[in-house]
MILUMVO-372059 format. One record per atom (N, C-alpha, C): x, y, z. Coordinates in steps of 0.05 Angstrom, whole numbers, plus 5000, padded with zeros to 4 digits. Example, Ala and Ser with C-alpha at 12.3 -4.5 7.8 and 13.67 -1.06 7.14 Angstrom:
REM MILUMVO-372059
526448865156/524649105156/526449345156/525749555142/527349795143/525850015157/
//
This chain:
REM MILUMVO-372059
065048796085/066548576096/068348456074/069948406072/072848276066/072947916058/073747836032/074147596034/074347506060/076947556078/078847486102/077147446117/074747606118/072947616149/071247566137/070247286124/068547096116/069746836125/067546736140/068346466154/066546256156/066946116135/068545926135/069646036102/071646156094/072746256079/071846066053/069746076021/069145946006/070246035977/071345785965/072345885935/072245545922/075245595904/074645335886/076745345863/077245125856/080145015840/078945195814/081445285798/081145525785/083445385757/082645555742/084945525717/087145715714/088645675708/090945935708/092545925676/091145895659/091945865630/091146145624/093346235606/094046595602/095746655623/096946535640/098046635663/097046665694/099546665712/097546625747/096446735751/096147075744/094247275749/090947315733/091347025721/087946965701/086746795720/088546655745/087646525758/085446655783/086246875786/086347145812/082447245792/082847295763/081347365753/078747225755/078747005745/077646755740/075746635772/077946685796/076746675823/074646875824/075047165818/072847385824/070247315809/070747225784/068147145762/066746935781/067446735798/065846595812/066046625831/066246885847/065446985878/067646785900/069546745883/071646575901/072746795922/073346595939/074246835970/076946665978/077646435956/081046255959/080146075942/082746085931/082945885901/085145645910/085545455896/087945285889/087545235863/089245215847/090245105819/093144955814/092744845790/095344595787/097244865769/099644865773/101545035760/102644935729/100844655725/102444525699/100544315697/100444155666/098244005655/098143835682/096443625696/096043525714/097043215714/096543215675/097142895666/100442875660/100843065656/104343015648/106543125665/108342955656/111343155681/112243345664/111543535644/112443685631/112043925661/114744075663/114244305679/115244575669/114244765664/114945075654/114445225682/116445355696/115845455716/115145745706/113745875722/112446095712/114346375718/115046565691/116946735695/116246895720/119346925735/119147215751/117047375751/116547475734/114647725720/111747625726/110447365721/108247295724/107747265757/109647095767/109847125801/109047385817/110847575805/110747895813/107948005813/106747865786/104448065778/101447905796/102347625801/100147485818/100047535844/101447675859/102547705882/100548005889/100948115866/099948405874/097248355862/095548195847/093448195839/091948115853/093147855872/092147805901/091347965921/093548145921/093748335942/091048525934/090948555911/088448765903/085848685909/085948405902/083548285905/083048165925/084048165945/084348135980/082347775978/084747705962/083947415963/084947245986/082847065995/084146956023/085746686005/087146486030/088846276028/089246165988/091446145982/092046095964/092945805957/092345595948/093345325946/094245155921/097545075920/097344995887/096744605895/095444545869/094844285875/096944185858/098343945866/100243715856/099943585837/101043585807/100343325789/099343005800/096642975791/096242715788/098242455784/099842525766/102042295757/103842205783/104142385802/105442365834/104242055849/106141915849/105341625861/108741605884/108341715910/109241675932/109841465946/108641305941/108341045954/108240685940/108240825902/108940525890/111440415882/112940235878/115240055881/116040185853/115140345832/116740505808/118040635819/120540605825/123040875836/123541035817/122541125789/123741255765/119941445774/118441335772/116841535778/116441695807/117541565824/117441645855/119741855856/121841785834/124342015842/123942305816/121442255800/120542525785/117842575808/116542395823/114242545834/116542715855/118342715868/120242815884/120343015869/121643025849/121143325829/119643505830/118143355824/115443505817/114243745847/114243605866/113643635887/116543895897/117843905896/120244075899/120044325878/119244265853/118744475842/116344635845/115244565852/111744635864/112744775887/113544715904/113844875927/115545025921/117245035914/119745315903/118245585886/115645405868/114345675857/112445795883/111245585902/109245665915/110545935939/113745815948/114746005962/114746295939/116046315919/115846505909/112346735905/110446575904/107646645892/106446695922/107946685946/106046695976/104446505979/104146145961/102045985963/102545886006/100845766014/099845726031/100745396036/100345206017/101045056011/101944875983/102344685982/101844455957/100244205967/098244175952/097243905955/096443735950/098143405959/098943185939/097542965950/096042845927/096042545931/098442405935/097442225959/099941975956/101441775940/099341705923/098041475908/097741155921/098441065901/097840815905/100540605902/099440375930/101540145937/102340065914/100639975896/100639835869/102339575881/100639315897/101739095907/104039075935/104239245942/106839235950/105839285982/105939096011/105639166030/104739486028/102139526050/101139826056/104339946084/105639806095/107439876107/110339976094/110539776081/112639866051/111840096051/109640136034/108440386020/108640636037/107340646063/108440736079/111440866088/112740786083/115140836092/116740966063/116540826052/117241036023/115641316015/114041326034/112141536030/112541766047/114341676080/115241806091/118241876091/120041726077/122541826061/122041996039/120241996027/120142215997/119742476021/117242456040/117442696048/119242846056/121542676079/124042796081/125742956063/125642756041/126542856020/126243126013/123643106000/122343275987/122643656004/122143566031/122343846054/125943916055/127043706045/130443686047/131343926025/130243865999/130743905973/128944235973/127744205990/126044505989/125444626014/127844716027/127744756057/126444926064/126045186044/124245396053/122245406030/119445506043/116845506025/113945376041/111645376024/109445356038/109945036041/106844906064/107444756069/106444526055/107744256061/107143996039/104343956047/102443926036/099043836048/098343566037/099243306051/096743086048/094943076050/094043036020/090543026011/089642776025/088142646050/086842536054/084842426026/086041996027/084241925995/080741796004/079341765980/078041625989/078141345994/080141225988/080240975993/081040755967/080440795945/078640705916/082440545917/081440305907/084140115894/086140075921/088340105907/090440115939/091840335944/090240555947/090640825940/091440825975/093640995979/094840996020/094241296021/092841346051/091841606061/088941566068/087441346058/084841466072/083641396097/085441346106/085341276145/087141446153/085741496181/087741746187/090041626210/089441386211/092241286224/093941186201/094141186191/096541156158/096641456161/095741636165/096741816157/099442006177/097341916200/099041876234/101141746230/101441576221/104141356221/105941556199/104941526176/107141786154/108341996164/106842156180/107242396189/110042316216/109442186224/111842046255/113841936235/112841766212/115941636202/117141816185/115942136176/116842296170/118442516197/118842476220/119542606234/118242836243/115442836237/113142986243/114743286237/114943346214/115343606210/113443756206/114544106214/111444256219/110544416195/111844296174/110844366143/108744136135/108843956146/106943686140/103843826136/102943846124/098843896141/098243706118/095443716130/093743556125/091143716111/090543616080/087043696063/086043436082/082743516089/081243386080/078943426068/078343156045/076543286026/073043146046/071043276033/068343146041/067742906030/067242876000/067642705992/069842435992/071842485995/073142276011/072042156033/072342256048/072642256079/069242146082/066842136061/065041956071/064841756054/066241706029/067541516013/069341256029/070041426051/072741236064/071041136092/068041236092/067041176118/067141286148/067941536133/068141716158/064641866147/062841816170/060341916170/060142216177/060442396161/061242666167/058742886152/056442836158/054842836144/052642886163/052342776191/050742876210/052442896229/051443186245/052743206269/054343056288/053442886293/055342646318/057442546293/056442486274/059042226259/060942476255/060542686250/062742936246/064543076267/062442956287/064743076317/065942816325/064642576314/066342396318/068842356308/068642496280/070342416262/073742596268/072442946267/073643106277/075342966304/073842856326/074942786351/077642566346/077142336328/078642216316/081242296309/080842506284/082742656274/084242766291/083442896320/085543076332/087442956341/085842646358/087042436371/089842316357/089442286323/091042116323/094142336309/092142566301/094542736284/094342986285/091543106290/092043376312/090743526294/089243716297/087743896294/089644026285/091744206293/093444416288/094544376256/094944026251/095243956223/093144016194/091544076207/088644036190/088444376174/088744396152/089844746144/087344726115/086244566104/084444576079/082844416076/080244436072/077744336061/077144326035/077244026029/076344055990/073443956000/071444155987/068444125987/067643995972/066843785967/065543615949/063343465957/061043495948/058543185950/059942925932/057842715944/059842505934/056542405919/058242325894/056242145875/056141895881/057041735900/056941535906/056641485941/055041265947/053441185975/056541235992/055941206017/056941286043/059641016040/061941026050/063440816054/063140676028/063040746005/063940585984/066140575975/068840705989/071340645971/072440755940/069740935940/069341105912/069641315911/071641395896/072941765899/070941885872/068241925873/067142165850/065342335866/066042535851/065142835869/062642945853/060843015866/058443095859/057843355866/056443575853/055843815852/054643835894/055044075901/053744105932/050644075925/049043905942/047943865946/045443615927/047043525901/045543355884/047243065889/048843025912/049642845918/048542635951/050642475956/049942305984/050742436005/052042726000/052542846031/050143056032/049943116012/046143356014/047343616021/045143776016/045343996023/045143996061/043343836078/043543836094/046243826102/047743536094/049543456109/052643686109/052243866088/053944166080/054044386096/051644326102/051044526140/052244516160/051344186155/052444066186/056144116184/055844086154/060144086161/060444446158/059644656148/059544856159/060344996181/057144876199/057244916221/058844796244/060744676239/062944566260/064544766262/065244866295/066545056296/069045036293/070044726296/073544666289/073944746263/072244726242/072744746218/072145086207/071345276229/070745496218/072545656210/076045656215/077145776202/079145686174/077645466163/079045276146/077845486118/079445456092/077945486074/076545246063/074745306048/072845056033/073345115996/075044895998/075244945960/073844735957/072144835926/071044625913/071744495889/072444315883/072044135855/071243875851/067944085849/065943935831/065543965799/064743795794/064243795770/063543955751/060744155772/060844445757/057644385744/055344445745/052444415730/053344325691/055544565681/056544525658/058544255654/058944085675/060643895674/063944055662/064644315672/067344495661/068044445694/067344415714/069344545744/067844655750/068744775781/067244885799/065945115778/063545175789/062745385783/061645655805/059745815790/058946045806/056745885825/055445775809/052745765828/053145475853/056145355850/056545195864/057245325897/059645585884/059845695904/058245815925/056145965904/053946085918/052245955940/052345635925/050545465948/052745475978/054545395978/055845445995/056145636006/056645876001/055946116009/053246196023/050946106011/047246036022/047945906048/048345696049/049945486070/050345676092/052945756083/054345906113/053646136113/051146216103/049446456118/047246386135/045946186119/044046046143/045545996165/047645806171/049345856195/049546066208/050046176185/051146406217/048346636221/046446616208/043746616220/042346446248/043346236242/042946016264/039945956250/040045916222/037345846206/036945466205/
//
């Protein structure tokens, strides 16, 4: 059987230093079945787009390694939504150049934090958040699609309700490059109870209602080091956290979510990033599932 025909498709944020095709490498060393990685330091706007030649050679190393969904993740420094127009018109950048490599590399998506209001009406914020998007899909008309990372909430960080995110997506003209991550750790950070069955079909039910299922394209897998609804974005290894190994099943086994991939970045046992044996637990996971164990 085939990465592809593994479902709920499991991997994890990867490094790609030596080049994109170390990234392809680096996924097989930990039984990844779909990766995402950042294309450039995460803390700075320094950007080196990656030669022709490296594109070419990631493309076919993919292809060899019949790696499923590919995802590049967005510089941190990206603040969408605060009243700095000198940083909002390089996160615009930033975000345009990301997708121009991602069209070239076959990525699947890009995916960005919003950031944060930093004071400034959450409606403000809002709405500058849904002009960059325009923008941003303006400036990069063809390529994979833009993915709002659903936050956990922490400061005045905009995204971790999914009606803010409903509202962005409409005052963006609901374009059908828009999708939507959501992470685990967020999403019970922000008080979405997704952790036993009912709060997860609740939550799921929620989500379709306000912004649609069809939007929903990636899973960041994370336990959360911190209690249920705390407003606290830290991610804890699967199963040594407040969502448990149990509660990893339960999100598993939801069949809306069975053809999503599940990336992870956790911390990693070595405190380096995801690792092997993180994967593996997840992998344990969705065999007992589909055991019906």
């Amino acid at each position: 059987m085939t990465a592809h025909n593994l479902r709920p498709p499991v991997g994890a944020h990867v490094s790609v230093a030596g080049g994109l095709p170390k990234g392809i490498d680096r996924a097989l060393e930990l039984g990844a079945e779909t990766i995402q990685f950042f294309l450039s330091p995460p803390q700075t706007w320094r950007f080196n787009p990656p030669k022709p030649e490296d594109c070419a050679a990631f493309v076919k190393r993919r292809a060899e390694a019949g790696l499923g969904p590919v995802y590049l993740h967005a510089i941190y420094l990206i603040n969408l939504a605060g009243p700095d127009q000198t940083i909002l018109a390089r996160s615009i950048e930033s975000l345009v150049q990301y997708l121009q490599v991602g069209a070239r590399i076959g990525a699947e998506g890009v995916i960005v934090h919003l950031g944060s209001a930093r004071g400034r009406p959450l409606a403000e914020a809002k709405a500058q958040v849904a002009a960059a998007i325009r923008q941003v899909l303006r400036e990069a008309p063809v390529g994979p699609a833009l993915v709002l990372e659903q936050s956990a909430g922490m400061g005045e960080s905009v995204g971790h309700r999914f009606e803010d995110l409903a509202d962005i997506i409409a005052a963006a003209d609901g374009p059908d490059r828009v999708k939507i991550c959501l992470d685990t750790a967020h999403l019970f950070a922000a008080g979405y109870p997704v952790a036993d069955p009912d709060g997860l079909r609740q939550t799921l039910d929620e989500f379709d209602r306000l912004i649609g299922l069809d939007r929903l394209v990636v899973i960041h897998a994370n336990d959360s080091k911190v209690p249920f609804n705390s407003g606290v974005d830290r991610h804890e290894n699967i199963g040594d956290g407040h969502i448990g190994l149990k509660g990893f099943k339960t999100i598993l086994a939801e069949p809306r979510l069975r053809d999503l991939p599940f990336i992870l970045e956790v911390p990693g046992l070595d405190n380096r990033g995801p690792d092997r044996e993180n994967v593996e637990r997840l992998k344990r996971l969705r065999a007992e599932v589909a055991a019906g164990a």
